[in-house]
FILUMLUM-352248 format. One line per field, with one value per residue (C-alpha): x, y negated, z negated; residue number from 0; residue in three letters. Coordinates in steps of 0.5 Angstrom, whole numbers, plus 500, padded with zeros to 3 digits. Example, Ala and Ser with C-alpha at 12.3 -4.5 7.8 and 13.67 -1.06 7.14 Angstrom:
east	c(525,527)
north	c(509,502)
up	c(484,486)
num	c(0,1)
residu	c(ALA,SER)
// end
This chain:
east	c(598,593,587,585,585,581,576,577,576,569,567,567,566,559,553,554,562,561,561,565,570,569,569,577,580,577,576,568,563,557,552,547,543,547,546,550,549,554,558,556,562,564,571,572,576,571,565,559,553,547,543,538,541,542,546,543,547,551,552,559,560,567,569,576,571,567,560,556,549,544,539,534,536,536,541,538,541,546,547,554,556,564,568,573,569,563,557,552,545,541,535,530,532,532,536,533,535,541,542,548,552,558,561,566,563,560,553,548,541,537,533,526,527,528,531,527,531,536,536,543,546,552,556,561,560,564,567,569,576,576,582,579,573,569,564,566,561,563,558,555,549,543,536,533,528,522,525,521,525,522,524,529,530,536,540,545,552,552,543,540,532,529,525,519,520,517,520,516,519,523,524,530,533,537,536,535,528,524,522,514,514,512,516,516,519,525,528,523,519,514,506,504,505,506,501,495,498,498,491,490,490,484,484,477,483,488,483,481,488,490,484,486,492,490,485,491,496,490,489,497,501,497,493,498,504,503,497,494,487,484,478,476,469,468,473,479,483,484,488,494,501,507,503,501,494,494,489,490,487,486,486,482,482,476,471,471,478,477,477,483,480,484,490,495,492,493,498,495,499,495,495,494,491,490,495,498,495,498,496,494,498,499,496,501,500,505,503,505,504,501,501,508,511,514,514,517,523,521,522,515,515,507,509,515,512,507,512,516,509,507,515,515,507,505,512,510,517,517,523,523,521,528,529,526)
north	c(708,709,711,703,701,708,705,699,701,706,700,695,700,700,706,711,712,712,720,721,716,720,726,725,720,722,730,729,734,730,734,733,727,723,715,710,703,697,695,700,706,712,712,719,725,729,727,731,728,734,734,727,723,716,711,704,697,694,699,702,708,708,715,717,724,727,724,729,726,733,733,728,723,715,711,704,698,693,700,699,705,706,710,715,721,724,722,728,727,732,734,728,723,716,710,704,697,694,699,699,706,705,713,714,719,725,721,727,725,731,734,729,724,716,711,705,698,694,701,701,707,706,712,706,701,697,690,688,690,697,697,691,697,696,701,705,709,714,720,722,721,727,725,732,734,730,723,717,711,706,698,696,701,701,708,708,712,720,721,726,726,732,734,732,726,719,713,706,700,695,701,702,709,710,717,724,725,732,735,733,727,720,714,706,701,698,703,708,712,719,715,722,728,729,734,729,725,729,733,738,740,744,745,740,734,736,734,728,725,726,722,717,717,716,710,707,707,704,699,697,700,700,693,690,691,693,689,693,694,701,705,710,716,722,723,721,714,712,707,705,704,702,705,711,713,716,720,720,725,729,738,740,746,749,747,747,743,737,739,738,738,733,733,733,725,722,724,726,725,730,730,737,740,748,753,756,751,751,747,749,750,745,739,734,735,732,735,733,739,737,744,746,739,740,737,738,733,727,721,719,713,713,720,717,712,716,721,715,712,718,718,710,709,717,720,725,729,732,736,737,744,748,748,755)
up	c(390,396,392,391,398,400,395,398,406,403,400,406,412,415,411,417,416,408,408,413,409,402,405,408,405,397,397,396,397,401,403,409,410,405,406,403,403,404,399,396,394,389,385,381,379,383,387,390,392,395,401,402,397,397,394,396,397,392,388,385,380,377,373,371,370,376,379,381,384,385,392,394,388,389,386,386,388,383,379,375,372,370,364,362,363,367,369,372,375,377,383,385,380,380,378,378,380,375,371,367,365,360,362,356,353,359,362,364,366,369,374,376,371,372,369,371,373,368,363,359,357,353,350,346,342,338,338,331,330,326,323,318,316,322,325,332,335,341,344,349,352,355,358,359,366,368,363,365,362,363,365,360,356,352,350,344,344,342,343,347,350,350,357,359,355,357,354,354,357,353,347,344,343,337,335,339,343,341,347,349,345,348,345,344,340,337,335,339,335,338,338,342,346,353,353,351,356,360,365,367,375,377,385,385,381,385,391,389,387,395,397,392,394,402,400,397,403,407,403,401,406,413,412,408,409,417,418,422,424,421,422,417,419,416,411,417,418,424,428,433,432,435,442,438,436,429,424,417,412,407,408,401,397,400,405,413,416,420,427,431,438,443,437,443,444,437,431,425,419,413,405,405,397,401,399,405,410,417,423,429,434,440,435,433,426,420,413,406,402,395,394,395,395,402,409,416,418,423,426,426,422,418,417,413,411,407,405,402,399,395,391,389,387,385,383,388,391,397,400,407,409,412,419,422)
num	c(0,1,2,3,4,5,6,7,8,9,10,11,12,13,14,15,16,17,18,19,20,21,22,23,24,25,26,27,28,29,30,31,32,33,34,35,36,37,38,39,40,41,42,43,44,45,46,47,48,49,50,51,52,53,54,55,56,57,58,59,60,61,62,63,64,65,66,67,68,69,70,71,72,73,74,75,76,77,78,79,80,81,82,83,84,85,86,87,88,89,90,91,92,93,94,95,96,97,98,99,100,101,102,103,104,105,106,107,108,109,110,111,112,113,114,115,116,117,118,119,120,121,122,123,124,125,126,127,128,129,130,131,132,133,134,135,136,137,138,139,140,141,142,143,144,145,146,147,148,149,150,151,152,153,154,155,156,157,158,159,160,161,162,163,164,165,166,167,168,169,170,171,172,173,174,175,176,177,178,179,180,181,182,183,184,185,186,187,188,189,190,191,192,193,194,195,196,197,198,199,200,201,202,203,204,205,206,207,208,209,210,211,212,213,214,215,216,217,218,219,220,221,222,223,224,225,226,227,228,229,230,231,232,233,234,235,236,237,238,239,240,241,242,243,244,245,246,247,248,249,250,251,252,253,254,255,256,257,258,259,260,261,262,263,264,265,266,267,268,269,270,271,272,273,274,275,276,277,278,279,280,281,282,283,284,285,286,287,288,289,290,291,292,293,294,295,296,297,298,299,300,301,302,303,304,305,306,307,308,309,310,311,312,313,314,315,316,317,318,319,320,321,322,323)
residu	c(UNK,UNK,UNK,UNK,UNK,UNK,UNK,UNK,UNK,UNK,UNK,UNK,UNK,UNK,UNK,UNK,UNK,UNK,UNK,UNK,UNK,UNK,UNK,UNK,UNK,UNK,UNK,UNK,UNK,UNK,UNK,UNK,UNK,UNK,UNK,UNK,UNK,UNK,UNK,UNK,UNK,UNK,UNK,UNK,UNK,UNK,UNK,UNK,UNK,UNK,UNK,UNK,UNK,UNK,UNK,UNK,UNK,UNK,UNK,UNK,UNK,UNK,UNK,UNK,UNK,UNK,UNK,UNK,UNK,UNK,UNK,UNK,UNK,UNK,UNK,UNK,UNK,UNK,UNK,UNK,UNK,UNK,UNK,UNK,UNK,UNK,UNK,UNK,UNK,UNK,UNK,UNK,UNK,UNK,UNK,UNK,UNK,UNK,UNK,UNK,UNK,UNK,UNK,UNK,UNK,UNK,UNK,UNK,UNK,UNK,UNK,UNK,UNK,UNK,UNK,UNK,UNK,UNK,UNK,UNK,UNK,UNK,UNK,UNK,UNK,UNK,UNK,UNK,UNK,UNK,UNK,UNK,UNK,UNK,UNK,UNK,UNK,UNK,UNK,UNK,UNK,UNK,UNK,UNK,UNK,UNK,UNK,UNK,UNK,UNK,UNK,UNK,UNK,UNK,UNK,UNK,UNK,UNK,UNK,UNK,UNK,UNK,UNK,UNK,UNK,UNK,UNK,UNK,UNK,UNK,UNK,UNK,UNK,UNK,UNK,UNK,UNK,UNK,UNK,UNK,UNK,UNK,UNK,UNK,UNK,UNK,UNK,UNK,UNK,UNK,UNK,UNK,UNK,UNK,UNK,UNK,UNK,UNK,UNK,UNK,UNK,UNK,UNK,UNK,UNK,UNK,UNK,UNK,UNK,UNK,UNK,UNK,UNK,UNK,UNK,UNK,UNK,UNK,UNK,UNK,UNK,UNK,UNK,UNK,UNK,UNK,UNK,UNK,UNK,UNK,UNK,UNK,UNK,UNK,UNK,UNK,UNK,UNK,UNK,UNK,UNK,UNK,UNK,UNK,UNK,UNK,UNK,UNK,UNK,UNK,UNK,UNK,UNK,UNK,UNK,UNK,UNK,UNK,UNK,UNK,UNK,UNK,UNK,UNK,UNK,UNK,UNK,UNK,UNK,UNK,UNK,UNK,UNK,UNK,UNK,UNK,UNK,UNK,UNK,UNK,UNK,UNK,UNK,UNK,UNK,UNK,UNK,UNK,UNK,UNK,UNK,UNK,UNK,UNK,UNK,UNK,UNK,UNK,UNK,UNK,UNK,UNK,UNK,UNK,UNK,UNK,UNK,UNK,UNK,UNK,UNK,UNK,UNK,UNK,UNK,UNK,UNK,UNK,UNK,UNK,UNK,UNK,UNK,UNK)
// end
């Protein structure tokens, strides 16, 4: 009897008490840095969310199952998923905004694969009354790794997509997905091949991809959405924030690194494509590794940014380095 009003006060507690709540009160297992947005809650046989998590506002899960939520994965806002049985999400996935999940039958969605907002999963469907010889459809669904589902996407009962699967917005997925295919319409159909889609990486791409991605965060995060005066020479950008002299640059695969002369006077925040690169020591240097998808913790806000920029625009997923 106390369960509901356990839910209840989650629901209405402030984000940094959420996990503490859970943890007390329902049982769950939350690891480190787990957020939980307001009026945002979990109701499940067992529930277990890992490390760098995020459960943004005014969502709620409702699971007669367990709900087991993998690292660093992103449960949107508006999401609505419920049913009598288990809804399992691995390690850097993403659930878009006003996502609908119908959870009767197992929902399992796998590691680094996204549904993009207002997808539906439905493991139930029936309306018309099966004893007068109506249809009734039960089963499971499974997403596989590396699945884009893209906006609106709508998943029947019983199918199961393969891994490295993209799904094209607006399809309609009435039957299994090999893996490796790419899928469009009503109902969706294979038009080509992840791998034709797909190119390959050589060190100089890799290169040019990160300098890309810099250019782009200039122009749409630090002149746009900041308004801030950037100067850009020689391959570095430059510019003051919030009292701070910054450096923004790109470490290449080969080639003599930038100068980190006078680094103790301003920060640098670097896209780095050179294996094994380390900075050097007493310069205030955040790396983002593009080779082995790591960065060091911190507060500093234009490196969090940039961390943030590369998951929402470029799918880049980088995990924070362990602490030494």
């Amino acid at each position: 009897m106390m369960r509901p009003l356990f839910i209840a006060l989650i629901l209405l507690a402030p984000p940094s008490f959420k996990p503490w709540l859970m943890r007390v009160l329902l049982g769950a297992r939350i690891g480190r840095n787990v957020r939980i947005g307001w009026f945002a809650g979990i109701s499940a046989r067992h529930i277990a969310i890992g490390d760098e998590s995020d459960i943004r506002a005014l969502t709620f899960i409702s699971c007669h199952g367990d709900v087991i939520i993998g690292r660093y994965s992103i449960i949107s806002s508006f999401v609505l998923a419920y049913g009598a049985a288990d809804l399992i999400i691995g390690d850097h996935a993403y659930i878009g905004p006003q996502t609908f999940i119908n959870c009767d039958e197992n929902v399992r969605i796998g590691n680094y694969s996204a549904l993009g907002a207002r997808c539906m999963i439905y493991t139930h469907g029936s309306f018309f009354p099966y004893t007068e010889g109506y249809w009734v459809k039960f089963g499971p669904v499974t997403i596989g790794d590396y699945v884009w589902c893209a906006a609106g996407v709508f998943i029947h009962p019983g199918v199961t997509i393969g891994d490295h699967v993209f799904v094209n917005s607006r399809s309609v997925v009435t039957r299994d997905v090999a893996s490796g295919d790419a899928v469009e319409g009503f109902p969706a159909q294979a038009v080509t091949s992840m791998d034709r889609l797909k190119r390959s990486m050589s060190p100089r791409r890799r290169d040019a991809a990160a300098r890309q991605i810099l250019d782009h965060f200039v122009e749409l995060g630090l002149r746009r959405e900041l308004r801030l005066d950037v100067r850009q020479c020689d391959g570095q950008v430059a510019f003051r924030y919030r009292g701070k002299q910054y450096r923004l640059l790109c470490i290449p695969s080969d080639g003599d690194p930038p100068s980190f002369e006078d680094g103790h006077a301003y920060r640098v925040v670097a896209l780095v494509t050179r294996p094994d690169w380390t900075p050097p020591a007493g310069a205030a240097v955040y790396p983002l590794d593009l080779i082995a998808y790591r960065t060091p913790r911190s507060n500093d806000p234009i490196h969090h940014a940039l961390r943030i920029f590369l998951m929402r625009y470029y799918g880049v997923q980088i995990e924070y380095a362990p602490a030494e």
